[in-house]
C-alpha positions in Angstrom: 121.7 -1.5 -16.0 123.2 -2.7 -12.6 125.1 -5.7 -12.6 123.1 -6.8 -9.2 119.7 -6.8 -11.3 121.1 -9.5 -13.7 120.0 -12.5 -13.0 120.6 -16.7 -15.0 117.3 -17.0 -17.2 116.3 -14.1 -17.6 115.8 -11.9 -21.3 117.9 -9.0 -21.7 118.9 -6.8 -24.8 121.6 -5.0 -25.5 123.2 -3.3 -29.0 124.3 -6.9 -30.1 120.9 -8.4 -29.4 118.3 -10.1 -27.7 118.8 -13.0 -25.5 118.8 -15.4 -22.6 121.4 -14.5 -19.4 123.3 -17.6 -19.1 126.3 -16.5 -17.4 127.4 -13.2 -15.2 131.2 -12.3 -14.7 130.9 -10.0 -12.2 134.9 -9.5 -12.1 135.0 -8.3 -16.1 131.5 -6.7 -15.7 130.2 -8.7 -18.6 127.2 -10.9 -19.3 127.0 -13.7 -21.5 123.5 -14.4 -23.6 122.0 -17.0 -25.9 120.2 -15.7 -28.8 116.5 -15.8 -28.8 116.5 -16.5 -32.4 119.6 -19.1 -33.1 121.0 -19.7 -29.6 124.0 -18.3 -30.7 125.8 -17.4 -28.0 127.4 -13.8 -27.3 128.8 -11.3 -24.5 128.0 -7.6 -23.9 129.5 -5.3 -21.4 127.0 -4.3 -18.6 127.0 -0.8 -20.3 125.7 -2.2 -23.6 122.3 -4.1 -21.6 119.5 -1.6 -22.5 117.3 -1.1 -19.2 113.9 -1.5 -21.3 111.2 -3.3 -19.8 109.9 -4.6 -23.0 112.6 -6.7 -25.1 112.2 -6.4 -28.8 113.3 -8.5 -31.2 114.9 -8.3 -34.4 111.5 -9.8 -36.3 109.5 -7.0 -34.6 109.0 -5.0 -37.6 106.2 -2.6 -36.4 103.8 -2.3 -33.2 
């Protein structure tokens, strides 16, 4: 994904996880989430956020 798409608020997922954007380091190329599940907070590289339209979490078991 492109780091210039990113944007404070909005869902992302990535290898780690789902979660909430709450920061952008545009100098290490790395964004910072909160998990959707526990608010525990994570970074990911911007190589690890999957360009998916539809975030899946880790309840979603089946569709």
């Amino acid at each position: 994904m492109d780091l210039d798409k990113v944007r404070i608020g909005m869902s992302c997922a990535s290898h780690k996880g789902c979660g909430t954007v709450t920061w952008v380091d545009g100098a290490t190329q790395t964004v910072y989430l909160t998990d959707l599940v526990d608010n525990h907070s994570f970074d990911v590289g911007i190589e690890d956020i999957v360009d998916d339209p539809q975030i899946h979490n880790r309840e979603d078991n089946y569709y």
